[in-house]
C-alpha positions in Angstrom: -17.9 -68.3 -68.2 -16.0 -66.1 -65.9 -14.0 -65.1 -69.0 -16.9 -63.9 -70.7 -18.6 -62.1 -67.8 -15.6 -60.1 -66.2 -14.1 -57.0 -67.4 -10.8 -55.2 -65.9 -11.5 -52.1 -64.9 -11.8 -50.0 -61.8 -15.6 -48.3 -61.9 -15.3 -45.2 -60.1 -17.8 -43.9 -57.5 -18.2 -40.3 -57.2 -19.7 -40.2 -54.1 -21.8 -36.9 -54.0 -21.8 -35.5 -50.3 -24.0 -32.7 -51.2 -25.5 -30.9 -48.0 -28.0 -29.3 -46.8 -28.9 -25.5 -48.4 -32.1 -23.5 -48.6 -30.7 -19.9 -50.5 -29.8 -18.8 -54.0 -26.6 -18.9 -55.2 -25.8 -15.4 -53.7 -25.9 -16.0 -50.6 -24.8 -19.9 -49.9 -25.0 -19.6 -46.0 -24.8 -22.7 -43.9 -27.3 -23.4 -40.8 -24.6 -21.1 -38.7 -25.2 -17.7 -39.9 -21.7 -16.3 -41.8 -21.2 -14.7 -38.4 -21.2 -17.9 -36.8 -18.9 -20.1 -38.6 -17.2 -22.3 -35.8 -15.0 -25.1 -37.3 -12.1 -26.3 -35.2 -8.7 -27.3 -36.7 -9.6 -31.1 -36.6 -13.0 -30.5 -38.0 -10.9 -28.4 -40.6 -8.1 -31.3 -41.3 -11.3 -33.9 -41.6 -12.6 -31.6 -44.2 -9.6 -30.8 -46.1 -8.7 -35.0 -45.9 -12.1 -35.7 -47.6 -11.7 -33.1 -50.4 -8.5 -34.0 -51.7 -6.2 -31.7 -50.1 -4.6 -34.2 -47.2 -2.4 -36.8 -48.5 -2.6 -39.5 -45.6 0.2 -42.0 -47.4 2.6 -39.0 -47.6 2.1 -38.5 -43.7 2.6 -42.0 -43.2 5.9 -41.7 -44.7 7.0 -39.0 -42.7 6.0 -41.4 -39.6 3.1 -39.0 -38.7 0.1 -41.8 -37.5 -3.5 -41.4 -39.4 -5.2 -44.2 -38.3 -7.9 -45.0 -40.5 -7.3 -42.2 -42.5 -7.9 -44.0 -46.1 -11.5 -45.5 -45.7 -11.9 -48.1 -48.4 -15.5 -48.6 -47.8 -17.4 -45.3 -48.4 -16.4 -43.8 -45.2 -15.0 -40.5 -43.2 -11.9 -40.1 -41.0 -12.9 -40.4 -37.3 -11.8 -36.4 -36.8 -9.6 -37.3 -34.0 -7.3 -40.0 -36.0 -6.2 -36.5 -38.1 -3.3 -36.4 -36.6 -1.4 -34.0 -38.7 2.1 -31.9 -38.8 1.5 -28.4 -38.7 3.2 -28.0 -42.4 1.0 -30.7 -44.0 -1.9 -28.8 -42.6 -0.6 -25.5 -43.8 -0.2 -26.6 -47.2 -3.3 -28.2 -47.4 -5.1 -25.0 -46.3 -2.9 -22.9 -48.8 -4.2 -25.5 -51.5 -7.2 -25.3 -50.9 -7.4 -21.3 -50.7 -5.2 -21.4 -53.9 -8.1 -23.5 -55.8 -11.2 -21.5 -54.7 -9.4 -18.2 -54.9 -9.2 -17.3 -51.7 -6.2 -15.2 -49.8 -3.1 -17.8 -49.6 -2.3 -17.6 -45.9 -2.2 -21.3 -44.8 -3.9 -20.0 -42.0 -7.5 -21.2 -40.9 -8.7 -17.5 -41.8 -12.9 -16.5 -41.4 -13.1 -16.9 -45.4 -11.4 -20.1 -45.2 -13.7 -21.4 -42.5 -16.8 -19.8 -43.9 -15.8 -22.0 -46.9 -15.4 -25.1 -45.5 -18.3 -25.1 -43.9 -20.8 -24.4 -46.4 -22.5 -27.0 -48.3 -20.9 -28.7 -51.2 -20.0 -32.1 -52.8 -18.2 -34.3 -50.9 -16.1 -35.5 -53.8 -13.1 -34.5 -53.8 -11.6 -31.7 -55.8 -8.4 -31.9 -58.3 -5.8 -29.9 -57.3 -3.4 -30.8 -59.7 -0.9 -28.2 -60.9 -2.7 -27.9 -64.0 -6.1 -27.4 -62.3 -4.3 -24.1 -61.0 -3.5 -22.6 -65.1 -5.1 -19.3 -64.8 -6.5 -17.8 -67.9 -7.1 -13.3 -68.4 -10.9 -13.6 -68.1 -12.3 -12.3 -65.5 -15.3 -13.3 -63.3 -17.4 -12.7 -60.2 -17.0 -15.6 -57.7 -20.8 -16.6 -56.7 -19.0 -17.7 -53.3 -17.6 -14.3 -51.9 -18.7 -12.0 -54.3 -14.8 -10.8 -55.7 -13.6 -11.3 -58.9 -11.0 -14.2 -60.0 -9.3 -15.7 -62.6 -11.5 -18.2 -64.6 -10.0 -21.1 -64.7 -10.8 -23.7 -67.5 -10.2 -26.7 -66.4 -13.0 -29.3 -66.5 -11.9 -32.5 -64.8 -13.0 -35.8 -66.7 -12.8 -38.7 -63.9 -10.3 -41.2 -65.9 -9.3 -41.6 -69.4 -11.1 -45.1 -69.2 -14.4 -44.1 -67.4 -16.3 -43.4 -70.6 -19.2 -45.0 -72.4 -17.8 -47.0 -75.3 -21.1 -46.7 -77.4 -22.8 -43.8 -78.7 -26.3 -44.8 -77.7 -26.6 -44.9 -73.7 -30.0 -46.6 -71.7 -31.3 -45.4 -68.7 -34.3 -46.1 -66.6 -35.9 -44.9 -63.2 -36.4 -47.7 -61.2 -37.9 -45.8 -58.1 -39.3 -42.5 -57.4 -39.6 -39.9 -54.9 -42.1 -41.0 -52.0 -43.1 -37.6 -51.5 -43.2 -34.0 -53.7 -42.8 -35.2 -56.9 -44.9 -37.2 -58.7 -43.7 -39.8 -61.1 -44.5 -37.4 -64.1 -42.7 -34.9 -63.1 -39.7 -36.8 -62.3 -39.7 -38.8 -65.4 -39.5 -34.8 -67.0 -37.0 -33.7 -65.0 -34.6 -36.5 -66.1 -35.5 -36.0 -69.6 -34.7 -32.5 -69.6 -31.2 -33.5 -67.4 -30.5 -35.8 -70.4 -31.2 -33.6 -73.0 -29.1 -30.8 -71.9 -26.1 -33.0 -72.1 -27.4 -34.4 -75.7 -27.4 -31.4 -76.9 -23.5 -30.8 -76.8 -22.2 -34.5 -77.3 -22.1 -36.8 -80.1 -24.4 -39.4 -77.6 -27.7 -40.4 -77.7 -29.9 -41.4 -74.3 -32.3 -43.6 -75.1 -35.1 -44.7 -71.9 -35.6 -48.5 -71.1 -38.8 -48.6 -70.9 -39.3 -52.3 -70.8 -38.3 -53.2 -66.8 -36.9 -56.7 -67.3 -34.5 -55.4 -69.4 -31.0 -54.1 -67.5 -30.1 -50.2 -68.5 -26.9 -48.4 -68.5 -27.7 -45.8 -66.1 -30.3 -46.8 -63.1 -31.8 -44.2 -61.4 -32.9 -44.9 -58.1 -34.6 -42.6 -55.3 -33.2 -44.5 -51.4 -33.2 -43.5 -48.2 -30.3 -44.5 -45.5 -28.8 -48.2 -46.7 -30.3 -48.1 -50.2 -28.1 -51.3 -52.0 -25.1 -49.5 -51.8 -22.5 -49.1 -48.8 -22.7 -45.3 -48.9 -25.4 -44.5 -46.9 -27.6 -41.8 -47.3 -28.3 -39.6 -43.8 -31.7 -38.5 -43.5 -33.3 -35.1 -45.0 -30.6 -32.1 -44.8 -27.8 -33.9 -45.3 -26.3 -36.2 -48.4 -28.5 -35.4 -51.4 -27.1 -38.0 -53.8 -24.5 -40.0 -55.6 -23.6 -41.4 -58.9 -20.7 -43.8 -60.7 -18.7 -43.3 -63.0 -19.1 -44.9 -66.5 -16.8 -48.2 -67.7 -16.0 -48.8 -71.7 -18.0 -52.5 -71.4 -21.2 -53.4 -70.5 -20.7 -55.0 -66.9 -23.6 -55.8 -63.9 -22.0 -53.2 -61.9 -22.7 -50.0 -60.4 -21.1 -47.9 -63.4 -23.2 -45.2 -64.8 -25.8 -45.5 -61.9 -27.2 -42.0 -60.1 -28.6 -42.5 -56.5 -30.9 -39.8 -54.9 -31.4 -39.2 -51.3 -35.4 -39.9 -50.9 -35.5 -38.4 -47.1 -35.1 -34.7 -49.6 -37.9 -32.9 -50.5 -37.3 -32.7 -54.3 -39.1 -30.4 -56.2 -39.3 -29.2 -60.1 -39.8 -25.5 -59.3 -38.8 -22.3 -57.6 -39.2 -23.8 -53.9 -36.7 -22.7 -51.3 -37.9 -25.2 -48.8 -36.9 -28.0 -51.5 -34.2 -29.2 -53.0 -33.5 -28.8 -57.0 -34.3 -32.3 -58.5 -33.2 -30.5 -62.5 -30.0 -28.9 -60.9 -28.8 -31.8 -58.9 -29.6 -34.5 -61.6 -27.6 -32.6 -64.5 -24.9 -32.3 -61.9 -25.3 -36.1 -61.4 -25.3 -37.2 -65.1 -22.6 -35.6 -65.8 -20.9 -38.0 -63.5 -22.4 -40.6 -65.3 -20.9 -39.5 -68.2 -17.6 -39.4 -67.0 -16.8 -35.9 -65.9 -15.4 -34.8 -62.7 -15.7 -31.7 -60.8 -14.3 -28.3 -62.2 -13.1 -24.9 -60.4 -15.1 -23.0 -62.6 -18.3 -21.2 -60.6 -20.4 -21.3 -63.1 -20.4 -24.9 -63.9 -22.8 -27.5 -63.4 -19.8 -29.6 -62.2 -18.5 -26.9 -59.9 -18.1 -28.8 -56.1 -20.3 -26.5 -54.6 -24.3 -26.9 -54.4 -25.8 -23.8 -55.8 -29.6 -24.2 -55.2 -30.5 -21.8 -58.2 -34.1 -22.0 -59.6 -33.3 -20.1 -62.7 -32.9 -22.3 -65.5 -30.0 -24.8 -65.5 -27.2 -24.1 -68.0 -24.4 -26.1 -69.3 -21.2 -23.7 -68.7 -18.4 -23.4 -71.8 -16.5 -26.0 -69.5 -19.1 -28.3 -68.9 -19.4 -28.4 -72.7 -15.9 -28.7 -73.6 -15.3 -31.3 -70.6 -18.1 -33.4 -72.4 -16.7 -32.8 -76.3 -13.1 -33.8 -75.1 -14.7 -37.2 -74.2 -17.2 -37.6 -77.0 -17.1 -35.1 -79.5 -19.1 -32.4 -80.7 -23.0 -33.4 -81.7 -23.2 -34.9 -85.4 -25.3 -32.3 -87.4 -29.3 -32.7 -87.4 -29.4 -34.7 -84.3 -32.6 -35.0 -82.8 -33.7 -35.4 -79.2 -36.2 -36.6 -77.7 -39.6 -34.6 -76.6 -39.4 -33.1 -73.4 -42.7 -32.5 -72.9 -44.3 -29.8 -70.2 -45.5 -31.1 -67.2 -47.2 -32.8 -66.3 -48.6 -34.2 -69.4 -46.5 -37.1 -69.6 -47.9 -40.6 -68.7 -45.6 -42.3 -66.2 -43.7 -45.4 -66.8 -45.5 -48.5 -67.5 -45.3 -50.5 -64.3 -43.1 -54.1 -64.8 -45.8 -56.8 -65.5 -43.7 -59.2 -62.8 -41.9 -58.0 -59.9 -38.2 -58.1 -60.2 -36.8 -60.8 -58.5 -34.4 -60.0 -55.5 -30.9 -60.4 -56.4 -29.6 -60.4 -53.0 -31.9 -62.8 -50.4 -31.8 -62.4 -47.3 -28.3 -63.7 -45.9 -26.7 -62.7 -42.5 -23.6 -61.3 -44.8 -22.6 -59.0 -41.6 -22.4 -60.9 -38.7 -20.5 -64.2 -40.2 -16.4 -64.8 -40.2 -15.2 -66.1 -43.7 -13.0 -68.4 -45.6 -11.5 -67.3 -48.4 -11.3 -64.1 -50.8 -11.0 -63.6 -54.6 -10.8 -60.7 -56.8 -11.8 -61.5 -60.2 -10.4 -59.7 -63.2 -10.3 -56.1 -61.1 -14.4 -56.0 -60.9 -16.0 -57.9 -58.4 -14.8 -60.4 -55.3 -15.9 -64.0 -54.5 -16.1 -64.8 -50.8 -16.2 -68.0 -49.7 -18.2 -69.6 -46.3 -18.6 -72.9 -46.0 -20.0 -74.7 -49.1 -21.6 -71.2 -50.1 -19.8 -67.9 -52.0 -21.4 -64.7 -52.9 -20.0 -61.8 -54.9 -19.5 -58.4 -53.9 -19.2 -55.7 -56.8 -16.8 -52.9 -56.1 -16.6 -48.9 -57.0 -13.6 -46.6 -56.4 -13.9 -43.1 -55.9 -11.7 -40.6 -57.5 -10.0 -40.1 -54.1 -9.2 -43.2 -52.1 -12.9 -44.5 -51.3 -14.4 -47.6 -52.2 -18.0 -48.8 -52.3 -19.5 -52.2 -52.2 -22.3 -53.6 -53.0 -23.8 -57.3 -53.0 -24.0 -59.0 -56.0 -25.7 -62.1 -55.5 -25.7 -65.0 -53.4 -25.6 -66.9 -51.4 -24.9 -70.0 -53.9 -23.2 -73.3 -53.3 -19.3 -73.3 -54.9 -20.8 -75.8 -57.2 -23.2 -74.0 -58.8 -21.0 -71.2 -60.0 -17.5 -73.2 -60.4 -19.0 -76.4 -61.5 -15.6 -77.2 -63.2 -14.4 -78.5 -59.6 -15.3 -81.6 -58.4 -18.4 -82.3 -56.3 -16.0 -83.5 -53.2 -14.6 -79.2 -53.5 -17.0 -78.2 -50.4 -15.2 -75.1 -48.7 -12.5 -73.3 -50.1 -9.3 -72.3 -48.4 -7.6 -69.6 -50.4 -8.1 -68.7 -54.0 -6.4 -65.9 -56.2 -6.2 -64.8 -59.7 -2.7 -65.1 -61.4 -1.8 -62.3 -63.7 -2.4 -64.0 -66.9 -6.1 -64.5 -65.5 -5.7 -68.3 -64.2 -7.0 -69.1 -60.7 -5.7 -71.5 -58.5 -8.1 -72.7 -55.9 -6.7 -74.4 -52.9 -8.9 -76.5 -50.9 -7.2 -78.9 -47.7 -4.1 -80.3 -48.9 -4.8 -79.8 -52.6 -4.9 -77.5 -55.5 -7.0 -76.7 -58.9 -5.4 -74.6 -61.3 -8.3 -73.1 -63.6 -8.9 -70.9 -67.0 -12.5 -69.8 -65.7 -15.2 -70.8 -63.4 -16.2 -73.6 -66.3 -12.9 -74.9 -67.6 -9.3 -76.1 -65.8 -6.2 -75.9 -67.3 -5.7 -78.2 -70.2 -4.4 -81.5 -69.0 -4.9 -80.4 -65.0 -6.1 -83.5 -63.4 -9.9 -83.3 -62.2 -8.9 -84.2 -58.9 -6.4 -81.5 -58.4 -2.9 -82.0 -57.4 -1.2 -81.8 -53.8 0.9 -79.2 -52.5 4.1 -80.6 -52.9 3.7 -79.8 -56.6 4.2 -76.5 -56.1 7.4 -77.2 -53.3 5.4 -76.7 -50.2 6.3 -79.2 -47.5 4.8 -82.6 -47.2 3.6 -82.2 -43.7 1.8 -79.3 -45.1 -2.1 -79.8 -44.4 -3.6 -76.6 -45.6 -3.3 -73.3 -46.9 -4.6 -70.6 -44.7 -4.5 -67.5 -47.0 -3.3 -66.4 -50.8 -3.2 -62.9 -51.9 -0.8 -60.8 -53.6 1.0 -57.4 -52.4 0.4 -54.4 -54.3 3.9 -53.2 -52.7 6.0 -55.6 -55.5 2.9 -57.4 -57.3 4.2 -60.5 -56.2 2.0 -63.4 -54.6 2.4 -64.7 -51.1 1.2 -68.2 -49.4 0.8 -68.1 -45.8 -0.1 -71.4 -43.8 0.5 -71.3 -39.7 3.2 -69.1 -38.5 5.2 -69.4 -41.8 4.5 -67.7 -45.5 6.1 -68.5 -49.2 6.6 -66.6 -52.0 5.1 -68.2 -55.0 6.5 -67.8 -58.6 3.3 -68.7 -61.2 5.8 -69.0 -64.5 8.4 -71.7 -62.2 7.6 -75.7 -63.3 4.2 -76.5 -64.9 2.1 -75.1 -62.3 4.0 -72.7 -60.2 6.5 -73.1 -57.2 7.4 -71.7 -54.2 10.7 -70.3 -53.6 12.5 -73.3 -51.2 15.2 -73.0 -48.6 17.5 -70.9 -47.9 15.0 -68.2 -48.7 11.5 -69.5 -47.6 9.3 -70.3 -45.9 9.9 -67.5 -43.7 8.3 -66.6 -40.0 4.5 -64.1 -40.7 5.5 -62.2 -37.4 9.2 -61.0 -38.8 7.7 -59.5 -42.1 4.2 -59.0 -41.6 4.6 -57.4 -37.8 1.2 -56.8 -35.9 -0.7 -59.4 -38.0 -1.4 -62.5 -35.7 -1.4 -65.9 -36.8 -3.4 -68.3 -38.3 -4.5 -65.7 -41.2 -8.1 -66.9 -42.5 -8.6 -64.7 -45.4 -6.4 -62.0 -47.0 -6.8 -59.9 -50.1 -5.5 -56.6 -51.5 -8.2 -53.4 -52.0 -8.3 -50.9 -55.1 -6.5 -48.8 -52.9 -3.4 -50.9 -52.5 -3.9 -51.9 -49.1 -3.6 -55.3 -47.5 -6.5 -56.7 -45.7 -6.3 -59.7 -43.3 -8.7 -61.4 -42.1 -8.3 -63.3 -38.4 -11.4 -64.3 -37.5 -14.4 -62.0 -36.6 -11.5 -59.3 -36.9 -9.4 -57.7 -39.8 -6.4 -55.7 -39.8 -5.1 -53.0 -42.3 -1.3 -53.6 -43.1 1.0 -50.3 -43.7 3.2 -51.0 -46.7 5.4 -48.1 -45.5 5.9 -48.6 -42.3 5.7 -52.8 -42.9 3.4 -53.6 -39.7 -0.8 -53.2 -39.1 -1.9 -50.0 -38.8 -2.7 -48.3 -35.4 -6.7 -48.6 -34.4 -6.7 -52.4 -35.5 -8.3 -54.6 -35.4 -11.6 -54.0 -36.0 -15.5 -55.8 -37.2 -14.7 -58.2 -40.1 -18.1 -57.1 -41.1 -16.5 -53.7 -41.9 -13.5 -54.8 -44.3 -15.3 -56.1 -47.0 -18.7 -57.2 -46.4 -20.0 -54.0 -47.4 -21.4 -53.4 -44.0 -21.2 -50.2 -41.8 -22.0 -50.1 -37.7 -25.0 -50.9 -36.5 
């Protein structure tokens, strides 16, 4: 049951944009020499936007165009739709000087751009007032060589991204094509584990059975790899991970995602990239933290390719403790034995069946969208649905992924009748009913296996709920994150629908509704096929092979629109 299966929450993808670098931590150079840093103010503004320190909806406000600015599927700014007021930029680059200890100019200064341009996370960083609480103890900054103020202030990703349990699976489900073997790996991840054991009252415990699901899958991809955030090729993205959720859900959560085009390696190897340091980095995602401002952190934003052993920081520790607590006393952890001694992983006695067949997902237009319980979106074609699983990251990205599907509607909703063979418009109520609208008739529904008590099995027509009589169909459903409040749109005209009015809901009649789409809901043409709103807030409507983005501040689609359905919400990027 639908009731059963779905959790609320958000899972939150931190979306590791490590890049490329070949030095120790004293030197941190990019490709350019230090000499040579050449990064132009839009390159800057592009940079600063994906690290946190741009606030698009506050330029939108201010009537200052950043069209796609907020990416809700894994993706950058196009540089040149940065267009930014000289103050926003200036205290974004103060910001960001202020967090990494740098000289507060504002100004686009050589540290500044030597900064900016050398490899790091691309998660973005808190800069939160709090995150700028400056403690007497001093340090040497690995990044330019001066001392600053240490700052202790671990970030943990949300208050709600956090295992539940004390006693958290993982498993490898692929390797490393190349460098390391599956020994070694196996090692390294044991040894990842085990340095966060050691300070937390959790256990990590390896799946070794492969037909069995685990909390934390660890996968080695190249380019599309299941995800929508693609990896780029050797040099460039090294690898993301998910944030935890309290309940066990077929999500991403908890998952870690490495880059296989790297050359990964266990030891002192310049030419390769630190499998130990970039996997403790990546658990600790896992496990809920965020990135700190401390240098010497595992969780700092910056990739420090140090072969010296990999140590927890004081923050690291107190950032997981604050989440879990301190270890219980005696705790014991498993072996981590020395390489490469350790047998690899028993190989699954039956291949794992593919949960996603092969379905043209990208290249299709689309009926109807539902988001169920927060987690995970129906989409409707036809007599078929799929689901799509959804991340957010901790800034304003959001990752998809296929779930399953194709299936018919009536193998996942058989509660509806057999004559239910496409679906119009669908949406979840607030008190987790569904209402499904198919031609000139609706199904109001407790889950995917039971209707509303006493809801006829042939659903009702739309008059019920005060539409007009010469009222066909519905075209879209979908509620507005701007009041919460669900909207009906059919032709040129939409309704505002009240779910507690009469037994099933009404509209709101005459004089108020219906009301024309092009007066409220400028820029969005007309007949809407499918609308829904994002994690993010935003309004998506779907008009064919097209979608549009709507501006709740400005009240009309956003400039650059429209664009590919296939890259709204089908988890798909260009070809």
């Amino acid at each position: 049951m639908l009731r059963t299966r779905f959790v609320s929450f958000a899972a939150k993808t931190v979306c590791l944009l490590w890049i490329y670098a070949t030095v120790t931590v004293s030197g941190l150079p990019n490709r350019r020499t230090s000499e040579d840093v050449r990064i132009s103010t839009t390159e800057a503004a592009k940079l600063l936007h994906r690290y946190g320190y741009l606030n698009p909806t506050s330029s939108q406000r201010q009537g200052n165009p950043i069209p796609d600015s907020r990416y809700p599927f894994g993706r950058n700014p196009h540089p040149e739709s940065l267009e930014l007021p000289s103050d926003e930029l200036y205290q974004a680059i103060k910001a960001f000087q202020l967090y990494f200890s740098l000289p507060v100019t504002g100004q686009l200064d050589v540290e500044t751009k030597r900064l900016l341009a050398r490899p790091r996370c691309g998660n973005p960083d808190n800069v939160g007032g709090d995150r700028q609480t400056r403690s007497s103890k001093m340090l040497m900054s690995p990044l330019h060589g001066e001392s600053l103020s240490r700052r202790k202030r671990y970030l943990i990703g949300d208050d709600k991204m956090h295992w539940s349990k004390k006693k958290v699976t993982w498993q490898i489900r692929s390797y490393p094509t190349h460098s390391l073997n599956r020994s070694r790996t196996h090692v390294v991840f044991q040894h990842a584990f085990n340095k966060w054991a050691r300070v937390a009252d959790l256990d990590f415990e390896e799946e070794k059975n492969y037909n069995r699901d685990a909390d934390i899958v660890i996968q080695f991809g190249s380019r599309r790899h299941g995800d929508s955030i693609a990896f780029d090729g050797p040099g460039g993205v090294l690898a993301h991970a998910f944030y935890p959720v309290p309940e066990p859900v077929y999500s991403l959560a908890g998952d870690a995602h490495f880059d296989d085009d790297e050359t990964w390696s266990d030891g002192p190897r310049q030419d390769h990239r630190n499998l130990l340091s970039v996997a403790v980095h990546e658990l600790g995602h896992s496990m809920g933290l965020g990135h700190s401002d401390v240098p010497t952190s595992v969780m700092f934003p910056y990739y420090l390719s140090k072969w010296s052993q990999v140590e927890l920081d004081r923050d690291d520790i107190n950032g997981m403790q604050r989440i879990y607590g301190a270890p219980r006393p005696g705790k014991v952890l498993p072996p981590e034995p020395s390489l490469p001694d350790i047998p690899p992983p028993p190989a699954p006695t039956t291949a794992s069946p593919d949960k996603r067949p092969l379905f043209d997902y990208c290249n299709i237009t689309i009926d109807a969208i539902i988001e169920i319980r927060g987690l995970e979106l129906y989409v409707f074609k036809g007599p078929m649905q799929w689901r799509v699983t959804w991340s957010k990251t901790v800034s304003t990205w959001v990752s998809y992924q296929f779930r399953d599907g194709p299936a018919k509607i009536s193998y996942y909703w058989n509660v509806l009748p057999a004559s239910v063979d496409h679906v119009d418009a669908a949406i979840e109520r607030r008190d987790s009913l569904i209402y499904i609208f198919m031609d000139g008739r609706f199904w109001l529904l407790q889950d995917n296996k039971n209707m509303v008590k006493g809801f006829p099995n042939q659903g009702l027509p739309l008059t019920y709920l005060g539409l007009p009589q010469h009222l066909k169909k519905v075209d879209t459903v979908f509620r507005w994150d701007a009041n919460k409040e669900i909207y009906i749109f059919a032709g040129e005209y939409y309704w505002l629908l009240n779910p507690a009015a009469g037994r099933y809901g009404k509209v709101i009649g005459a004089p108020d509704y219906p009301r024309l789409i092009q007066h409220t809901w400028r820029g969005i043409p007309t007949p809407v096929t499918a609308a829904f709103t994002t994690l993010n807030g935003e309004t998506f409507f779907f008009i064919g092979s097209d979608y549009y983005v709507f501006d709740n501040i400005a009240m009309k689609a956003r400039r650059g629109y429209p664009k590919p359905a296939r890259l709204g919400i089908l988890g798909c990027t260009d070809p």
